[in-house]
N, CA, C, O and CB atoms as a CASP TS submission, in Angstrom:
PFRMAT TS
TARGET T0000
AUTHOR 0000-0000-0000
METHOD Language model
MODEL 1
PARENT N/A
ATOM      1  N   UNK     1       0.840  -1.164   0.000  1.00  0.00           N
ATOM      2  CA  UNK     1       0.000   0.000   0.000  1.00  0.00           C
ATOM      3  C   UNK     1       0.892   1.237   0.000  1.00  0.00           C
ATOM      4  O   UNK     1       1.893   1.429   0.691  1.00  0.00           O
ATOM      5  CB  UNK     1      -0.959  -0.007   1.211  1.00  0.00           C
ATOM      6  N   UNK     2       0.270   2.132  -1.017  1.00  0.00           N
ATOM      7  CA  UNK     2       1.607   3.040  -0.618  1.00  0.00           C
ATOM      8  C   UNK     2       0.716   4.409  -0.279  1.00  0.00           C
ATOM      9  O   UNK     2      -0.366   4.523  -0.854  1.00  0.00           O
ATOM     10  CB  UNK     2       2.986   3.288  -2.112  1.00  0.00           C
ATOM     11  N   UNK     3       1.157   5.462   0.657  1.00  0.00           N
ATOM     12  CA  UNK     3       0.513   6.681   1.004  1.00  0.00           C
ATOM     13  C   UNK     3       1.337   7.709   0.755  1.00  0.00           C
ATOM     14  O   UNK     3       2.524   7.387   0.803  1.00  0.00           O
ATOM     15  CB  UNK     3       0.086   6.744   2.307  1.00  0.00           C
ATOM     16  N   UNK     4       1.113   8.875   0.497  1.00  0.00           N
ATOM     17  CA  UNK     4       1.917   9.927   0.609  1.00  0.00           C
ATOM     18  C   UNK     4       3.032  10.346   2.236  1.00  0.00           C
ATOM     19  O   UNK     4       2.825   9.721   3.276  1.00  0.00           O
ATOM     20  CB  UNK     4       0.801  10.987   0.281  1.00  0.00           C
ATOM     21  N   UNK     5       3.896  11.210   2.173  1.00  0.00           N
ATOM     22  CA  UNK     5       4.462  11.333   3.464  1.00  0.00           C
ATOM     23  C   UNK     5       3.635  12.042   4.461  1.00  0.00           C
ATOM     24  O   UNK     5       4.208  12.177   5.542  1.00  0.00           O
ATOM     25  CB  UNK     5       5.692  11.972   3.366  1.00  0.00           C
ATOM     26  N   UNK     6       2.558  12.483   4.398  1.00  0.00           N
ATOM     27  CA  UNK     6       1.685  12.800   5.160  1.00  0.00           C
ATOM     28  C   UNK     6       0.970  11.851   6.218  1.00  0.00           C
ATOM     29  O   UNK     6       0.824  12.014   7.429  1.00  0.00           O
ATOM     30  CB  UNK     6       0.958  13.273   4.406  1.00  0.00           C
ATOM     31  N   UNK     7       0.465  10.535   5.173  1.00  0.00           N
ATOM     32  CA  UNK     7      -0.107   9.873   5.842  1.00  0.00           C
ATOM     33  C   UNK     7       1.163   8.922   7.028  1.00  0.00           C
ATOM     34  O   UNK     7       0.967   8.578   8.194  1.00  0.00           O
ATOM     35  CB  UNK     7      -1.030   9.121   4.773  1.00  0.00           C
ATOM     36  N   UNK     8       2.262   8.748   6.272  1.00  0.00           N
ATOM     37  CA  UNK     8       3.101   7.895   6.862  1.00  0.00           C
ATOM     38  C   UNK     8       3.477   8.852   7.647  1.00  0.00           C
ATOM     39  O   UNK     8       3.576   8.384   8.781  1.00  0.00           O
ATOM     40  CB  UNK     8       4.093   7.147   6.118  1.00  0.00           C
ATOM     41  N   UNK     9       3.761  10.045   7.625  1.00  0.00           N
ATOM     42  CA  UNK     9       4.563  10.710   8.746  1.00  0.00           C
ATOM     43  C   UNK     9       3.582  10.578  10.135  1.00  0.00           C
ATOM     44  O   UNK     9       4.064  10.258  11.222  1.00  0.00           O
ATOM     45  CB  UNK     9       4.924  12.448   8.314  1.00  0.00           C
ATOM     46  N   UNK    10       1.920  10.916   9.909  1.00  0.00           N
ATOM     47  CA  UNK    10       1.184  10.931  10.534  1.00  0.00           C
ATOM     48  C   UNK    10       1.245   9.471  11.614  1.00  0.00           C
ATOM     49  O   UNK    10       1.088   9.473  12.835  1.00  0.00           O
ATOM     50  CB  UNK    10       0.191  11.243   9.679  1.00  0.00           C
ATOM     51  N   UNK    11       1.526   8.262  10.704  1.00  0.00           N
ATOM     52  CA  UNK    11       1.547   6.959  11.492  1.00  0.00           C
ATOM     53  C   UNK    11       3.005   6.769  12.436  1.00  0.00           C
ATOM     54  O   UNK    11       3.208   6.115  13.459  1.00  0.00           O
ATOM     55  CB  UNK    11       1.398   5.663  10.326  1.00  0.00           C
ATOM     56  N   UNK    12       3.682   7.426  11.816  1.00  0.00           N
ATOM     57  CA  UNK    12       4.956   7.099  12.536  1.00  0.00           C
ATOM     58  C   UNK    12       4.688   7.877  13.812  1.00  0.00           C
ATOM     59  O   UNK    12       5.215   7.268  14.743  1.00  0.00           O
ATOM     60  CB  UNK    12       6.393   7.553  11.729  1.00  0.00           C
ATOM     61  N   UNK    13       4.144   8.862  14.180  1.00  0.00           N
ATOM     62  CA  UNK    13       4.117   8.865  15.480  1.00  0.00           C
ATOM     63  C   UNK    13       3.542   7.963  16.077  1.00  0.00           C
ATOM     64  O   UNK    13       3.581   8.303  17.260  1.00  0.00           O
ATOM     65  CB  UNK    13       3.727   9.781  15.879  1.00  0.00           C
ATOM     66  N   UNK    14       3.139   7.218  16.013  1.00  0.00           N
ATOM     67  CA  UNK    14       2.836   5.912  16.861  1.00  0.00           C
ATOM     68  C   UNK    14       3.812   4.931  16.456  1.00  0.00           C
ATOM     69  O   UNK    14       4.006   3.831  16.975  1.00  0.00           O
ATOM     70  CB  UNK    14       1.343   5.290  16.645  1.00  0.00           C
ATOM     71  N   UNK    15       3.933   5.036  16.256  1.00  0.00           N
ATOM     72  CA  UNK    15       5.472   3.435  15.830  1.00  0.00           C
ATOM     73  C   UNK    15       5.918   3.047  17.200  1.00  0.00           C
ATOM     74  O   UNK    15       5.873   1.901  17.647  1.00  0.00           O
ATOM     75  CB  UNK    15       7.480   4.075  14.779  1.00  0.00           C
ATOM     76  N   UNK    16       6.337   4.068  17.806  1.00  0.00           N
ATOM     77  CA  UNK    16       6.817   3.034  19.112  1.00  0.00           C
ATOM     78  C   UNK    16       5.901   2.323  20.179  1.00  0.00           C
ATOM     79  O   UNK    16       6.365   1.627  21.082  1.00  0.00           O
ATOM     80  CB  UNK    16       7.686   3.826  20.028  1.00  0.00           C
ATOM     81  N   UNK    17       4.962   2.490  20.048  1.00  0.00           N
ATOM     82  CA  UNK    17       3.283   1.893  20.422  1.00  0.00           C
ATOM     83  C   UNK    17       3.395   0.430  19.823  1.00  0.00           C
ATOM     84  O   UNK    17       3.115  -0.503  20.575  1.00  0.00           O
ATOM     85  CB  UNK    17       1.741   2.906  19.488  1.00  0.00           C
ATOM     86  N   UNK    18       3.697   0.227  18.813  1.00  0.00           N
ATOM     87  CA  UNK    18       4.078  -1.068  17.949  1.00  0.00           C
ATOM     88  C   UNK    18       4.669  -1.686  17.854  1.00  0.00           C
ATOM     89  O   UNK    18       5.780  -1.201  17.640  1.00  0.00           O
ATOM     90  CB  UNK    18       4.213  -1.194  17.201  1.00  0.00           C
ATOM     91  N   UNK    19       4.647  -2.984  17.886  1.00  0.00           N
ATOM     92  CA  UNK    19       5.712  -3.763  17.911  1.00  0.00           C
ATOM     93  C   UNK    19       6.399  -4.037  15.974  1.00  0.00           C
ATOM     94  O   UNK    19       7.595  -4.192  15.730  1.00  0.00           O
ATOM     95  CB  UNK    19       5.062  -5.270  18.831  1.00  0.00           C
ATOM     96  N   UNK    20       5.289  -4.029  14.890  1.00  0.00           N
ATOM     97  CA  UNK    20       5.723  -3.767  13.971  1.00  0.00           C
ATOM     98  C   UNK    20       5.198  -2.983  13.102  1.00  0.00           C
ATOM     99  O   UNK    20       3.969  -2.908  13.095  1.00  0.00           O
ATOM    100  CB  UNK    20       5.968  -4.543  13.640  1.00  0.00           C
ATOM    101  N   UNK    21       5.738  -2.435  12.433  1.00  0.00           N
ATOM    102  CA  UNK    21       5.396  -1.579  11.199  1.00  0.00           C
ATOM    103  C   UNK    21       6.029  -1.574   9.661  1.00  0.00           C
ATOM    104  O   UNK    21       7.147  -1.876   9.242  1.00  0.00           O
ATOM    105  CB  UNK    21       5.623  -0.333  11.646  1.00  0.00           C
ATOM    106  N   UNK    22       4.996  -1.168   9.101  1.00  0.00           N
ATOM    107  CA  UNK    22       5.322  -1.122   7.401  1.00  0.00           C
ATOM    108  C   UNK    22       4.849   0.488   7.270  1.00  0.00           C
ATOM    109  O   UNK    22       3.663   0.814   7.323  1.00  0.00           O
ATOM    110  CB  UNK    22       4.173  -2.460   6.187  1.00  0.00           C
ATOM    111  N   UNK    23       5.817   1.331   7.114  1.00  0.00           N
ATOM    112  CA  UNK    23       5.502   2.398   7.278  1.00  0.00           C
ATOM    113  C   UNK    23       7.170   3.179   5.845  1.00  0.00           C
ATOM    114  O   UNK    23       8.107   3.895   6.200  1.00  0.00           O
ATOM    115  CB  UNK    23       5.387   2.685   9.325  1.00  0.00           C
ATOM    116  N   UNK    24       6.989   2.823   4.858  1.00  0.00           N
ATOM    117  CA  UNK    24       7.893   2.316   3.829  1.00  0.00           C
ATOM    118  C   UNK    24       6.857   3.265   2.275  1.00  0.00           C
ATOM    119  O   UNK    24       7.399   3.891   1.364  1.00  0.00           O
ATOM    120  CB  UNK    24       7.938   0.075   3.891  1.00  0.00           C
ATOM    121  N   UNK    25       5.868   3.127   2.394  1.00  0.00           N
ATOM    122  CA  UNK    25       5.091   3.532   1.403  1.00  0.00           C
ATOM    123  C   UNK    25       5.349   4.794   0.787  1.00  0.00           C
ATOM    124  O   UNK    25       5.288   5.014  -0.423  1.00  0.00           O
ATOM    125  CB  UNK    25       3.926   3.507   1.806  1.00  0.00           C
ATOM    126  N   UNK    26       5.637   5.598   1.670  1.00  0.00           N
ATOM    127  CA  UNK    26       5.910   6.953   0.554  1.00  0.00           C
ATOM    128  C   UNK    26       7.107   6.878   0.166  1.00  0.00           C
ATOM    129  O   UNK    26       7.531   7.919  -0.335  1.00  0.00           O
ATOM    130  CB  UNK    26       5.772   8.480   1.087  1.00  0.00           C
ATOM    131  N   UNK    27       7.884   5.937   0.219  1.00  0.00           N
ATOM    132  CA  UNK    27       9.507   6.085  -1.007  1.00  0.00           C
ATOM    133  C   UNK    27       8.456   5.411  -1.716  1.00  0.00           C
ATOM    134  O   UNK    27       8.403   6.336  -2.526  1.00  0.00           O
ATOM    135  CB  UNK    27      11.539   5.112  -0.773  1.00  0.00           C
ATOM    136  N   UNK    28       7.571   4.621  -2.134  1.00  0.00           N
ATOM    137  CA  UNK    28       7.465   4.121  -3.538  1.00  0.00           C
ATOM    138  C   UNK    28       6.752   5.500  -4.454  1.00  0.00           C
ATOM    139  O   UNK    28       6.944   5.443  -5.668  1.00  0.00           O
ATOM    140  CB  UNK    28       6.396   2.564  -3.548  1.00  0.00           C
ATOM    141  N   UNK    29       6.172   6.381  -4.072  1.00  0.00           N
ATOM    142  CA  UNK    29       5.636   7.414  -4.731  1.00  0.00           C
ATOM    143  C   UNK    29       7.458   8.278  -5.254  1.00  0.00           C
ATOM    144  O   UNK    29       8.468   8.375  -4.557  1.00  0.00           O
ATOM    145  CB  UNK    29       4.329   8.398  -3.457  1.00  0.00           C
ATOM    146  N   UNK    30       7.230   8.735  -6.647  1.00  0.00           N
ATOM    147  CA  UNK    30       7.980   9.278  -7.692  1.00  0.00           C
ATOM    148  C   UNK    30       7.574  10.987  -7.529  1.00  0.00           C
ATOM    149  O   UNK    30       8.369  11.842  -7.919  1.00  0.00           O
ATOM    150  CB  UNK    30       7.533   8.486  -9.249  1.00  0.00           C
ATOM    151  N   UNK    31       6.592  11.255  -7.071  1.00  0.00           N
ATOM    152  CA  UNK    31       6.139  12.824  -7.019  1.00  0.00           C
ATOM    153  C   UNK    31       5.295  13.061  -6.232  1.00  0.00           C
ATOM    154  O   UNK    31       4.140  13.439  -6.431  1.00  0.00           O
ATOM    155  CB  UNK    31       5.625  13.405  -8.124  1.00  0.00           C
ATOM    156  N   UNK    32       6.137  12.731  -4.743  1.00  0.00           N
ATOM    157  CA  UNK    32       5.526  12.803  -3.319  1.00  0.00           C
ATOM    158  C   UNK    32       6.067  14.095  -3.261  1.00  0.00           C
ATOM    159  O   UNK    32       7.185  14.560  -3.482  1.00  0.00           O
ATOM    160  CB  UNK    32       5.956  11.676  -2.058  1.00  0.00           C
ATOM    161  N   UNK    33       4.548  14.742  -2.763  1.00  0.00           N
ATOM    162  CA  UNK    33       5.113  16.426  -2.955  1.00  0.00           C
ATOM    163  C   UNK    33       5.459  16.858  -1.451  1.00  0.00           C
ATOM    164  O   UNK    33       5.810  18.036  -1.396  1.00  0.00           O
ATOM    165  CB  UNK    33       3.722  17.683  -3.679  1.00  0.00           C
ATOM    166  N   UNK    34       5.448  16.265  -0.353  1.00  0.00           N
ATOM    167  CA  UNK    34       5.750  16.516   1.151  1.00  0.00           C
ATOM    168  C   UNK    34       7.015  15.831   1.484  1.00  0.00           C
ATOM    169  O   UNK    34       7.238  14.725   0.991  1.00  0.00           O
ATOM    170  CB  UNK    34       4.588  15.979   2.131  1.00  0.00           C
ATOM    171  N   UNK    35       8.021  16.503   2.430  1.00  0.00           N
ATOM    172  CA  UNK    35       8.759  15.720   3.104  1.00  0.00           C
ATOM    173  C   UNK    35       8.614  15.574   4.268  1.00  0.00           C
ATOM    174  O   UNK    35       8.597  16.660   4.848  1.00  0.00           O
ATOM    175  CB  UNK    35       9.731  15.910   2.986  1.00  0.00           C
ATOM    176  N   UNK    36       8.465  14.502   5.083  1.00  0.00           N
ATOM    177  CA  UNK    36       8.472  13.992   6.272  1.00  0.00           C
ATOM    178  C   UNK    36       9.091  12.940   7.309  1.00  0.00           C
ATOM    179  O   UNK    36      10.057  13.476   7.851  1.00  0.00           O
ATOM    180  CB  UNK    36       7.720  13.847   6.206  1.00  0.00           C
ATOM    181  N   UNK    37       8.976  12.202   7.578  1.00  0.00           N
ATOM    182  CA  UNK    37       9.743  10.947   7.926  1.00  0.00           C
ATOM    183  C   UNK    37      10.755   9.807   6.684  1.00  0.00           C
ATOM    184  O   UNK    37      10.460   9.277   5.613  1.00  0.00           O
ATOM    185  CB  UNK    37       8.492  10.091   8.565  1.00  0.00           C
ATOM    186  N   UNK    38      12.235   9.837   7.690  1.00  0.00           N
ATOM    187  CA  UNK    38      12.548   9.150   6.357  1.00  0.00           C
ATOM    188  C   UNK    38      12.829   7.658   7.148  1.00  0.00           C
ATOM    189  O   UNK    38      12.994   7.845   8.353  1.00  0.00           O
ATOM    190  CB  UNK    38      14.049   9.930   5.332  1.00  0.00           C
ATOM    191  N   UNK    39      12.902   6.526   6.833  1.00  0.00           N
ATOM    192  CA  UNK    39      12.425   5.578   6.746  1.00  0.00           C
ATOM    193  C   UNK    39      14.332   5.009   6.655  1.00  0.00           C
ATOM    194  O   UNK    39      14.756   4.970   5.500  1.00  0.00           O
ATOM    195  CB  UNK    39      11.101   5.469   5.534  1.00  0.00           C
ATOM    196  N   UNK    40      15.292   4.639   7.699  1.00  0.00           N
ATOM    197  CA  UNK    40      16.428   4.150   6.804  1.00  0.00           C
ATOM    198  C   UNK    40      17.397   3.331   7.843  1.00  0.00           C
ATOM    199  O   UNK    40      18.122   3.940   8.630  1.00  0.00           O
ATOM    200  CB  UNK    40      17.273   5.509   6.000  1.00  0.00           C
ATOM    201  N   UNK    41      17.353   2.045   7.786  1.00  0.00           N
ATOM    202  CA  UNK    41      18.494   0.844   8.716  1.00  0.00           C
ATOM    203  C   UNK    41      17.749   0.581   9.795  1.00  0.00           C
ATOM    204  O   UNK    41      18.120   0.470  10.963  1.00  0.00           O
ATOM    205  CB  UNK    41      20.158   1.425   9.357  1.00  0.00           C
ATOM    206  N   UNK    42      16.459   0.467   9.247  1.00  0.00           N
ATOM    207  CA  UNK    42      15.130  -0.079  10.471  1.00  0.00           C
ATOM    208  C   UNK    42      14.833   1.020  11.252  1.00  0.00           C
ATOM    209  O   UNK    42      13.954   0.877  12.102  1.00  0.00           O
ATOM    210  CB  UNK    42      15.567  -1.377  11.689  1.00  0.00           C
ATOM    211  N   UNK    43      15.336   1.993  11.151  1.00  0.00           N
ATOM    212  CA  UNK    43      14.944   2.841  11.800  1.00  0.00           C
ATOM    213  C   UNK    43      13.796   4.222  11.254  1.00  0.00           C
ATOM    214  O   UNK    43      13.861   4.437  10.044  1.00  0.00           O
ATOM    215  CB  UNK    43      16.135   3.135  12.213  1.00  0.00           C
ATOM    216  N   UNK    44      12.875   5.053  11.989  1.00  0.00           N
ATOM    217  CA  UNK    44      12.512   6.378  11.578  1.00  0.00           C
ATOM    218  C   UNK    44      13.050   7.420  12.342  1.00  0.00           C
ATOM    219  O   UNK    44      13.296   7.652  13.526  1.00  0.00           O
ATOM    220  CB  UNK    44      11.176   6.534  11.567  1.00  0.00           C
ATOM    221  N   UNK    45      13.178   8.136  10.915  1.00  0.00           N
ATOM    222  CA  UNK    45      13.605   9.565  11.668  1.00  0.00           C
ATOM    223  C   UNK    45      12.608  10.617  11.640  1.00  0.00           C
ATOM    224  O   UNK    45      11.935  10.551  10.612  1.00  0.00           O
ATOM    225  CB  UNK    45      14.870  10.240  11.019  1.00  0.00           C
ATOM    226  N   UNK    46      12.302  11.503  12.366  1.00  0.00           N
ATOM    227  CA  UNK    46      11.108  12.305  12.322  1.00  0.00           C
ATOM    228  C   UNK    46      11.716  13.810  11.533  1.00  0.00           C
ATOM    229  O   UNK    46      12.882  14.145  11.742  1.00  0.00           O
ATOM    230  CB  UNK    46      10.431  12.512  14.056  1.00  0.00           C
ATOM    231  N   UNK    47      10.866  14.596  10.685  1.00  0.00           N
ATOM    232  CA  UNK    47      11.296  15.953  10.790  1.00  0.00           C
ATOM    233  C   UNK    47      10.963  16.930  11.847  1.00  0.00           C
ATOM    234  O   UNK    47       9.810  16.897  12.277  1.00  0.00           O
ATOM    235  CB  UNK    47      10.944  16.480   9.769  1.00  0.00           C
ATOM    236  N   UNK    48      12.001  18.015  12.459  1.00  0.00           N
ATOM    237  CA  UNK    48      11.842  18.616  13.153  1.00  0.00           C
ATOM    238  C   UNK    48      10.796  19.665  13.107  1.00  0.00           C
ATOM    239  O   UNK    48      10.710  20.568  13.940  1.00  0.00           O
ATOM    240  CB  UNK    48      12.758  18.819  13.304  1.00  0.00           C
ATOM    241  N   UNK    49       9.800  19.463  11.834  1.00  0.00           N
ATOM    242  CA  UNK    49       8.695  20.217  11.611  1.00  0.00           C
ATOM    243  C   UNK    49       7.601  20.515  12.523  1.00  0.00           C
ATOM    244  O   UNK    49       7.206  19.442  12.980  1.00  0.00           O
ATOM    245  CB  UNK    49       8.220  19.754  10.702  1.00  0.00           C
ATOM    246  N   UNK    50       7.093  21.257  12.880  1.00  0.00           N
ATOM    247  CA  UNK    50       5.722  20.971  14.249  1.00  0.00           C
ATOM    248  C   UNK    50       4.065  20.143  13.579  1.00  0.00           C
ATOM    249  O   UNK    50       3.486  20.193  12.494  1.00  0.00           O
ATOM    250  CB  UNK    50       5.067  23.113  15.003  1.00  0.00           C
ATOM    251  N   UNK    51       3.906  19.731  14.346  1.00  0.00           N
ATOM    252  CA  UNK    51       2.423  19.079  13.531  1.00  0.00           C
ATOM    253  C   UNK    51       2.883  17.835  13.571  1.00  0.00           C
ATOM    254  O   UNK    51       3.327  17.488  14.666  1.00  0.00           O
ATOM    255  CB  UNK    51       1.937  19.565  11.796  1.00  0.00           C
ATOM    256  N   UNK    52       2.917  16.953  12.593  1.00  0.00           N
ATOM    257  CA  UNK    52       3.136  15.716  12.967  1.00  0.00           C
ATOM    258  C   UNK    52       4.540  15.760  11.563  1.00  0.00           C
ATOM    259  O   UNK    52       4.682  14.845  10.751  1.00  0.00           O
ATOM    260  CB  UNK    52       1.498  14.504  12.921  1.00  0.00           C
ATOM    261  N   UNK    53       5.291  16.858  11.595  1.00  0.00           N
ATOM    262  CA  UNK    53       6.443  16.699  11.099  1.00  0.00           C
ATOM    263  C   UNK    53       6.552  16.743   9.033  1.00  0.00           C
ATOM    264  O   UNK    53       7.550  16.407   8.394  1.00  0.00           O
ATOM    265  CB  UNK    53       6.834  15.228  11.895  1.00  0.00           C
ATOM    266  N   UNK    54       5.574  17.115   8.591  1.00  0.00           N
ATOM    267  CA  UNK    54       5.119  17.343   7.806  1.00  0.00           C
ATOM    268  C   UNK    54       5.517  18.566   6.601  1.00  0.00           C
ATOM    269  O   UNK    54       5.014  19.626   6.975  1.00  0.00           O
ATOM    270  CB  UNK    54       4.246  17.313   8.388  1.00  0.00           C
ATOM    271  N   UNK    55       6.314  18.750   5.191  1.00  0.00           N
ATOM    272  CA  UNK    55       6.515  20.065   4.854  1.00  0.00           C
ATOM    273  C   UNK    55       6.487  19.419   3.583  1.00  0.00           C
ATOM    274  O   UNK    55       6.822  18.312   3.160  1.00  0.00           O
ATOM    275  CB  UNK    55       7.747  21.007   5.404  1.00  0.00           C
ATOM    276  N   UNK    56       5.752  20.928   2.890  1.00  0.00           N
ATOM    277  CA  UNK    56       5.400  20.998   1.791  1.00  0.00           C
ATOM    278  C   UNK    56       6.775  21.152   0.753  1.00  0.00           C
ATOM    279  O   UNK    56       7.384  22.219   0.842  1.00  0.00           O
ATOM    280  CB  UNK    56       4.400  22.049   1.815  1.00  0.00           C
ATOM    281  N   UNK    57       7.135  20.422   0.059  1.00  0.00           N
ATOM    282  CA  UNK    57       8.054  20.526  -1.167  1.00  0.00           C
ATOM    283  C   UNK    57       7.825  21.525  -2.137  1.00  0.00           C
ATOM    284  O   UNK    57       6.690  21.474  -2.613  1.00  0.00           O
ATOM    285  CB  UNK    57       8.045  19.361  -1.888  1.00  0.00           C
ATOM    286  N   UNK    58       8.787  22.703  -2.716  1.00  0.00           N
ATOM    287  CA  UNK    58       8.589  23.428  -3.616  1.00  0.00           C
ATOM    288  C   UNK    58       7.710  24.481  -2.965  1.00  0.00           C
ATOM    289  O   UNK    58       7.018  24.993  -3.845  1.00  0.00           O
ATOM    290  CB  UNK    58       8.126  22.735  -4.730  1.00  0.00           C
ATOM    291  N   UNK    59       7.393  25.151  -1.449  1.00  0.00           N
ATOM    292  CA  UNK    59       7.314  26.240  -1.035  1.00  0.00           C
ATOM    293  C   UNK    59       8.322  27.140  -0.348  1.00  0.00           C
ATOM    294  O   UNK    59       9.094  26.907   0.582  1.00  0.00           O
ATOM    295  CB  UNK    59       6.504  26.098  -0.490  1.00  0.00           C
ATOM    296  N   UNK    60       8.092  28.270  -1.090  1.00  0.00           N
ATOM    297  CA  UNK    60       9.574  29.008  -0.118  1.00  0.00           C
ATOM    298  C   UNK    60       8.686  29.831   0.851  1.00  0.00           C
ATOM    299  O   UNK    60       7.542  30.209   0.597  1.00  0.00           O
ATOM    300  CB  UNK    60      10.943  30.322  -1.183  1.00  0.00           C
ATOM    301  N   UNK    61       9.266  30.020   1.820  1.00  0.00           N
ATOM    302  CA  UNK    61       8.317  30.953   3.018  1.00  0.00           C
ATOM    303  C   UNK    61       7.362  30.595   3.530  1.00  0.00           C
ATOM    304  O   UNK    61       6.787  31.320   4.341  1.00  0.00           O
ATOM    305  CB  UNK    61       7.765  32.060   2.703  1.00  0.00           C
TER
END
């Protein structure tokens, strides 16, 4: 299933609530227009963004 980084960034705050997760879906999108959580050596990293870490690609200001 794949979601944008919105939805996955949104789930990864619960990840440690879990014992597992597939939370991998927005690298398969080619013109995911948000950056958020990146996904890398089993681990997540969160962005230091407020909200649930969430930023729009291709806005300045």
């Amino acid at each position: 299933m794949t979601e944008t980084s919105v939805a996955i960034s949104a789930a990864a705050q619960l990840a440690p609530k879990i014992k597992w997760t597939d939370l991998d879906g927005n690298i398969l999108i080619a013109n995911d227009c948000f950056d958020g959580m990146k996904p890398g050596h089993g681990k997540i990293t969160l962005c230091d963004a407020p909200g649930i870490g969430v930023v729009r690609k291709g806005l300045n200001g």
